[in-house]
N, C-alpha and C positions, 0 to 999 in steps of 0.2 A: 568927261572921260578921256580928254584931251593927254594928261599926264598921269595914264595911268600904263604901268610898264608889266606886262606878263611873263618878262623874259628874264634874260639873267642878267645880272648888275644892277649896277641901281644904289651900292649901298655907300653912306654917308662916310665923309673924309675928315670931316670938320674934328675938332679936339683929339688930332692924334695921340699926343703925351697924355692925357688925361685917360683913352680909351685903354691903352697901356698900364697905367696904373691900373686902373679899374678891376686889372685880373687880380692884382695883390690885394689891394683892398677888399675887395668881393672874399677871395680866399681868410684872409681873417676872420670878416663878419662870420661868415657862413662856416667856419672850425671851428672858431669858440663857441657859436651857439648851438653848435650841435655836440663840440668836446668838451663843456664846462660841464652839463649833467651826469655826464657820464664817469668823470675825474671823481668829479663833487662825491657821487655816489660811490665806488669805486677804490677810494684812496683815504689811506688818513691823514696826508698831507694837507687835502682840500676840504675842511666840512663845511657844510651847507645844512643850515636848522630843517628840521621835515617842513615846517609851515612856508617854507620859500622853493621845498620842492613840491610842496602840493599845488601850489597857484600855478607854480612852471608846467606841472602834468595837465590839469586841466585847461590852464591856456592852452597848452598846444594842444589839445585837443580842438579847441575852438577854431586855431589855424589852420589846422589841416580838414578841418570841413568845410570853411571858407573858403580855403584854396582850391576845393574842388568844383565847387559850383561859380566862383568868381572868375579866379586865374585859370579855369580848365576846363570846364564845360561852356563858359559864354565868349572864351575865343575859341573855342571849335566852333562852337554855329559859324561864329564870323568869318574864320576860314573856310571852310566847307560850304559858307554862302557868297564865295569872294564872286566876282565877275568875272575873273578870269576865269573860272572852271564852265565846264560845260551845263549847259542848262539840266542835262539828268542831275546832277548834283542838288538841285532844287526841288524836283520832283518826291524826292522822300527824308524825312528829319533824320538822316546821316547820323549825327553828331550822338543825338539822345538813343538811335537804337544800337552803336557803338558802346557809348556809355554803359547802357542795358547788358549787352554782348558781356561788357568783362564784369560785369558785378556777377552776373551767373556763372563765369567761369572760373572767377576765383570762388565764388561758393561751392564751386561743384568739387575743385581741386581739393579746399580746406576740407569738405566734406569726407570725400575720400579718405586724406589724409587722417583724418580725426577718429574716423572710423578703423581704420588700420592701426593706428597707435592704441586707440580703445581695447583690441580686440588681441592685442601684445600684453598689454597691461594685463586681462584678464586669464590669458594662458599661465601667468605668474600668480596669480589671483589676489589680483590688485583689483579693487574695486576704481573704476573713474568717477571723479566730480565732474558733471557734465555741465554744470552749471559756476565751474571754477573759476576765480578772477583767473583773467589773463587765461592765455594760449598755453595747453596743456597742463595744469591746474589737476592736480590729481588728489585724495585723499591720502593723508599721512600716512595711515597703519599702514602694515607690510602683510606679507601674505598670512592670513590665518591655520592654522593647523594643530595637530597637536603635540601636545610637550612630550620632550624626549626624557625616560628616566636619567636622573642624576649622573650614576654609576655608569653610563655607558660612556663613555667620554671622547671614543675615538665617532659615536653619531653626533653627539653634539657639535664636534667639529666639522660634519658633514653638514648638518642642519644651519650653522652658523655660515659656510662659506655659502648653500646656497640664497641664505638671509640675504648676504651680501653684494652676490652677484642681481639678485631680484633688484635691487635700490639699487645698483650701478645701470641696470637696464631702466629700469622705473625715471631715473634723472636725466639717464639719455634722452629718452623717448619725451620727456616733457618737455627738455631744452631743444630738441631738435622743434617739435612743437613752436615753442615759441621764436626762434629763430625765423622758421617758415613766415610766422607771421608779419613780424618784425620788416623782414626781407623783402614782402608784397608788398607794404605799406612805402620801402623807402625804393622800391622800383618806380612804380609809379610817379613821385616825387623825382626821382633824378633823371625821369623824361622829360619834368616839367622842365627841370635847371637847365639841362645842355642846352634845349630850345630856348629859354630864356636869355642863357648867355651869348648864343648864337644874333640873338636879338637886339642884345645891347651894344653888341660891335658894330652894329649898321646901324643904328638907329637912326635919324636925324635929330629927335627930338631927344639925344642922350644926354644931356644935363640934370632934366628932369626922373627920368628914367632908370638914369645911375641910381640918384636920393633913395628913389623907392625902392629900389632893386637890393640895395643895402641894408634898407628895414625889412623888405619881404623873405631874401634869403637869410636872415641873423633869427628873425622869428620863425621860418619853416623851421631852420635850425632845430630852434629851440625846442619846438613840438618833435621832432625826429629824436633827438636827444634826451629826452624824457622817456619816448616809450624804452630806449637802448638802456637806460641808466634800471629801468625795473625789469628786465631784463632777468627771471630767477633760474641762471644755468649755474652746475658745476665751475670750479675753478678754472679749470683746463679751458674752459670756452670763453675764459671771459675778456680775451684778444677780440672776437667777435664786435663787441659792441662797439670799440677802440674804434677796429678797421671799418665799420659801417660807417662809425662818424667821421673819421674821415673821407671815407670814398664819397659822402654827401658835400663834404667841405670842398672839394676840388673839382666839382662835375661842372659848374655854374663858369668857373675861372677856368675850365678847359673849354666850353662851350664858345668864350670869351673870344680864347686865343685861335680856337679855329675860326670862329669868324671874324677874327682880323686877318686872319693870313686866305682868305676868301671874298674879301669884302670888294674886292673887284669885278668878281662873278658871281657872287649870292644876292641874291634880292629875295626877303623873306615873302615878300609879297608876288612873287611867281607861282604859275600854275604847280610846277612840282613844289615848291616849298610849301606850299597852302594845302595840298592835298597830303604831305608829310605830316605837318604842323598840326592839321585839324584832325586825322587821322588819332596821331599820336598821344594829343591832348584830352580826344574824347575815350580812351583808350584809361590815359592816366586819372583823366574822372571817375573812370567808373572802381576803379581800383580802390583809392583816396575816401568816395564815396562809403565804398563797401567797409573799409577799415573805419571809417570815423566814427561811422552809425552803428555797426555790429561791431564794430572789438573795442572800439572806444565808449564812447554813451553807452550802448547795453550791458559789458561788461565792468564799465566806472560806475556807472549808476543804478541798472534795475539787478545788474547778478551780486550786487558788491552789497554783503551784510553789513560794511557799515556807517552805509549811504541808507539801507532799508532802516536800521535799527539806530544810526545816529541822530545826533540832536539835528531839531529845523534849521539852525544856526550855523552848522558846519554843513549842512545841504545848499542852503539857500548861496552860501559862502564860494563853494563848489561851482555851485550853475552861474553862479556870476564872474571867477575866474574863466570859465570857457568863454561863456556869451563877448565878454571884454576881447578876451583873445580874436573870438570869430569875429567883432565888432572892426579891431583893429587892422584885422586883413580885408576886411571887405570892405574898408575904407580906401584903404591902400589901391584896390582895383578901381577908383575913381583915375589915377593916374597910369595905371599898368597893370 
């Protein structure tokens, strides 16, 4: 326990130029794989065959569940069990009832929310699919009623503007829907990146750490970038997805640079960085968590007709793109 430092500084000098690059680099990996799905999808500049966006959705699926329980729930224990913190710190599993904490409060929030856009929907009498892929998933038809005779002409064109307005509200409410969703998922995630990039500017052991850091954020990417790229909003929103993928592209490479222009006084393994760090981590597991298992896996797999009604071959196909994906990141955490 001889060299072990609770206080501030402490962080590593060694490969200045390299740790400098590191923010540009990082910054490419981590934009294109989170901006190529989205282009791909998006653009007809860029096509991309459905059978190379399906593998992309479903790996990232698999990454962003690995990276909850890998990269974010098993360094919170480790922070939250450092030696520098006080012995209560030990006294109760921190990390998992945190964890806990935010899976039920983004249920509780999504809940609400879903229920209030249901209950919008239904004022207009739109029936909801409550069991619709993706976030905010509504049934097609528009509101039932009855037909207006022929010969009137100036009701029809009442009945039609309200047609209209009903499906301008109907597509709000679903995209707002999914956006929410969308949003929770890439919060969590870009807790994970500042912390991480904060991490790689001190490391000592950054050579190594860089390599992985390069695969881990280019495949978080890519899993973030998948769900933005299916993303089914109106036109007008679809800057959205853009800005998401990049604000994910540049959290890691900002995290970078503040911890080089820190790295004289930040020591990630200080009492207050630990209690931050593990805090924040157990925080983004539970988030990560909640999105991979309920909005990923239950609604790619058990609510999606045609996962239930498709051949074994495109199932079997499926689960083995994710499992690859989750395989790949939680290997990755062997090193980081």
């Amino acid at each position: 326990m001889s060299d072990l430092n609770c206080g501030s500084g402490g962080g590593a000098t060694t490969y200045p130029q390299l740790r400098v690059a590191s923010v540009f680099i990082i910054l490419i990996g981590s934009t294109t794989g989170a901006l190529f799905p989205v282009l791909a999808k998006r653009t007809n500049w860029l096509h991309v065959p459905k059978p190379v966006f399906d593998f992309a959705k479903f790996f990232g699926s698999g990454v962003i569940i690995a990276t909850a329980f890998i990269h974010l729930l098993s360094p919170a224990i480790s922070e939250l069990g450092s030696p520098c913190l006080s012995p209560a710190w030990q006294q109760y599993p921190y990390p998992l009832a945190l964890a806990m904490l935010s899976i039920f409060s983004i249920f509780i929030v999504e809940l609400v929310a879903f229920r209030w856009g249901t209950s919008k929907l239904a004022a207009l009498g739109v029936k909801h699919d409550a069991h619709g892929h993706g976030l905010g998933a509504h049934a097609a038809h528009g509101p039932e009623g009855g037909s207006l005779p022929d010969s009137d002409s100036h009701s029809e064109k009442i009945h039609e503007d309200l047609e209209s307005a009903h499906d301008h509200t109907r597509l709000d409410l679903g995209a707002a829907g999914q956006i929410i969703g969308v949003f929770i998922l890439e919060f969590g995630v870009l807790l994970h990146s500042i912390l991480i990039g904060l991490t790689l500017a001190v490391d000592p052991s950054f050579k190594i750490l860089f390599v992985v850091i390069i695969f881990h954020q280019t495949f978080e990417g890519l899993g973030i970038g998948t769900r933005l790229a299916h993303l089914q909003v109106p036109p007008k929103y679809n800057y959205v997805a853009i800005c998401a993928a990049l604000l994910y592209g540049i959290t890691t490479p900002l995290g970078i640079a503040v911890g080089l222009g820190v790295k004289s006084t930040y020591n990630p393994g200080s009492t207050t960085a630990s209690i931050v760090s593990g805090v924040l981590d157990s925080l983004s597991a539970g988030i990560l968590l909640y999105t991979g298992l309920v909005e990923l896996l239950a609604h790619e797999f058990i609510f999606n007709k045609e996962m239930i009604t498709g051949s074994n071959g495109r199932v079997a196909y499926a689960i083995s793109c994710m499992l690859f994906g989750c395989g790949i990141m939680a290997l990755l955490g062997r090193w980081a």
